[in-house]
BALOBA-1460 file (C-alpha; in Angstrom, 3 decimals):
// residues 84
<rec num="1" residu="x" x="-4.984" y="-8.226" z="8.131"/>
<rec num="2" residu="x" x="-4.166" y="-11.181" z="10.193"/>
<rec num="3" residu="x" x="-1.101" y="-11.449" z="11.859"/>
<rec num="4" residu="x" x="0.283" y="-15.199" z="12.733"/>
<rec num="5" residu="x" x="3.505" y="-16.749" z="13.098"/>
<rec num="6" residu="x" x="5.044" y="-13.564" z="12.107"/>
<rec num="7" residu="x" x="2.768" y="-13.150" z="9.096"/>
<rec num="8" residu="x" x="0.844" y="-10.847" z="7.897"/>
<rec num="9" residu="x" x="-1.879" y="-12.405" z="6.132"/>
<rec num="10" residu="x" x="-3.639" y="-10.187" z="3.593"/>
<rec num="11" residu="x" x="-6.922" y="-11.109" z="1.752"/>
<rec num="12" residu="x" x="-8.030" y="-9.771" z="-1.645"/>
<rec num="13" residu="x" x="-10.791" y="-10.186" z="-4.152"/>
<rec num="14" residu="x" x="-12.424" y="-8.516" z="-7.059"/>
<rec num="15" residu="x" x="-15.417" y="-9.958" z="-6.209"/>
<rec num="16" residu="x" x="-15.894" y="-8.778" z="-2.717"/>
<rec num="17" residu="x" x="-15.908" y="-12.638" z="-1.227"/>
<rec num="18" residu="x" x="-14.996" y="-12.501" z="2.623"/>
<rec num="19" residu="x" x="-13.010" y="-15.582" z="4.503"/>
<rec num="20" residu="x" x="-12.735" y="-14.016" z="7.978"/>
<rec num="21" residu="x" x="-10.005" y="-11.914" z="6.933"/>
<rec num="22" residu="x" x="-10.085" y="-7.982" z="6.121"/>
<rec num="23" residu="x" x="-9.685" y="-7.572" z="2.739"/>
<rec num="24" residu="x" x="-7.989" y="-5.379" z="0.906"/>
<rec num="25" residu="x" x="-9.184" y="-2.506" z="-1.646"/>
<rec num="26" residu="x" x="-6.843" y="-3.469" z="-4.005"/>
<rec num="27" residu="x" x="-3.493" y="-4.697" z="-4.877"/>
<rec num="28" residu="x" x="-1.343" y="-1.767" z="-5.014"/>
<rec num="29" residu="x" x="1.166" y="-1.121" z="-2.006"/>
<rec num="30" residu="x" x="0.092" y="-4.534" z="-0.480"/>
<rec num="31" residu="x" x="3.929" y="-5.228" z="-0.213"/>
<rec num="32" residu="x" x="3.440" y="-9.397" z="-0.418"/>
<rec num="33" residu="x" x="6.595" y="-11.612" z="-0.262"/>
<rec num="34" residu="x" x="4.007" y="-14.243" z="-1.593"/>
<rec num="35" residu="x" x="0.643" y="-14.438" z="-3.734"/>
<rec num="36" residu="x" x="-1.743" y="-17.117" z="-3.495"/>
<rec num="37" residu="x" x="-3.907" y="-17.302" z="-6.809"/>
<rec num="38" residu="x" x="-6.603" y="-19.532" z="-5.398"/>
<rec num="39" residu="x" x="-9.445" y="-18.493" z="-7.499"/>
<rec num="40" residu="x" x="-9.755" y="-18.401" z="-11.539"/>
<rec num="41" residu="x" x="-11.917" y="-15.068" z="-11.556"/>
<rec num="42" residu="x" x="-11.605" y="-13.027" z="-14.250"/>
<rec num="43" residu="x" x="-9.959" y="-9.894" z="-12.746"/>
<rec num="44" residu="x" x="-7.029" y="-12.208" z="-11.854"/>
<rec num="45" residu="x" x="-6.949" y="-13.972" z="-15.543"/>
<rec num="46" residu="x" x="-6.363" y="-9.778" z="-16.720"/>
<rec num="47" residu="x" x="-3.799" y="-9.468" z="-14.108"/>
<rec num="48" residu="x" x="-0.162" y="-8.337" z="-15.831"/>
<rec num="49" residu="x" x="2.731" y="-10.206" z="-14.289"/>
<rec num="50" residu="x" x="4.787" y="-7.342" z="-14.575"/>
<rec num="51" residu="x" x="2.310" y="-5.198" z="-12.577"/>
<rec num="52" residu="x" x="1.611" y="-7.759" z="-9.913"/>
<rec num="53" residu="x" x="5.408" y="-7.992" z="-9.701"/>
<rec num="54" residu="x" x="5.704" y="-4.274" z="-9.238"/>
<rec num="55" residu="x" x="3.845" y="-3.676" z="-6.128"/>
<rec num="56" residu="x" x="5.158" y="-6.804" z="-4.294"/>
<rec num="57" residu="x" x="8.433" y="-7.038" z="-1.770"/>
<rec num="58" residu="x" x="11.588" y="-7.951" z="-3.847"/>
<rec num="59" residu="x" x="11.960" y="-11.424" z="-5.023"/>
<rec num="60" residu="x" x="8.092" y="-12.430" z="-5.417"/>
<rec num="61" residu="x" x="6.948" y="-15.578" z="-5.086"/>
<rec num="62" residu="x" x="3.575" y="-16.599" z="-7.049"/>
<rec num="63" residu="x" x="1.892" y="-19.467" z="-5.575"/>
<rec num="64" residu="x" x="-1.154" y="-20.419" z="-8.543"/>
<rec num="65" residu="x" x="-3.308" y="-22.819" z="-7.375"/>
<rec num="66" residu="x" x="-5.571" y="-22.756" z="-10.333"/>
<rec num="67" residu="x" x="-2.863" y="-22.739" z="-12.768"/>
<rec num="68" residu="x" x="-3.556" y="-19.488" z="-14.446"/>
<rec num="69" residu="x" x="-0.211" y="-18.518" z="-15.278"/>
<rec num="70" residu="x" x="2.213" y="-20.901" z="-16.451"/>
<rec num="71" residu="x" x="5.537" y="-21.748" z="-15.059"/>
<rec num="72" residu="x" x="7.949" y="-20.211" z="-17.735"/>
<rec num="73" residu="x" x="6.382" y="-16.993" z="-17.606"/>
<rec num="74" residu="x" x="6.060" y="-16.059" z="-14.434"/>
<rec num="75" residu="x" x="9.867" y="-16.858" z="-14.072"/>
<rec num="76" residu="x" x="10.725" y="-14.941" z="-16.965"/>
<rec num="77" residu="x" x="8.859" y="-11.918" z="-14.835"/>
<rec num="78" residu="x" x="11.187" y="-12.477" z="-11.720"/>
<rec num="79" residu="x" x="8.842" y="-14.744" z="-9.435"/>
<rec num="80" residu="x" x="9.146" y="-17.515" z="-7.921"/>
<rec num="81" residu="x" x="6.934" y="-19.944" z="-8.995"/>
<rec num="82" residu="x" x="4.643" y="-22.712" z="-7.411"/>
<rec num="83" residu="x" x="1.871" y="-24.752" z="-8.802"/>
<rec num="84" residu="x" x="-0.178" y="-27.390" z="-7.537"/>
């Protein structure tokens, strides 16, 4: 975890890839305000909305890079939602 301008900045991937940050094990108690989805792997395609949503802070806010979840639902869910 890296901690910056009052962040905490948490990395994760299913495929073990390392940016200079520790990564996490996994997503559960994580406790994100905000997702970045800046990869299309496969483990995130499988990803339910409604479990990401559950182990995040209260009103979530999905940022999706590579547009793997569309707009609509990811509202529908509760999140926030930002594309590029």
């Amino acid at each position: 975890m890296v901690t910056c301008h009052r962040l905490q900045i948490t990395h994760y991937c299913p495929q073990g890839e390392e940016f200079g940050i520790d990564a996490a094990e996994d997503l559960k108690g994580m406790g994100a305000d905000c997702d970045v989805i800046a990869v299309s792997h496969n483990a995130f395609k499988d990803i339910s909305l409604s479990v990401l949503k559950g182990v995040m802070n209260s009103d979530p806010v999905l940022t999706d890079i590579r547009g793997l979840f569309g707009k609509e639902d990811t509202e529908r869910v509760g999140f926030c939602y930002r594309g590029l």
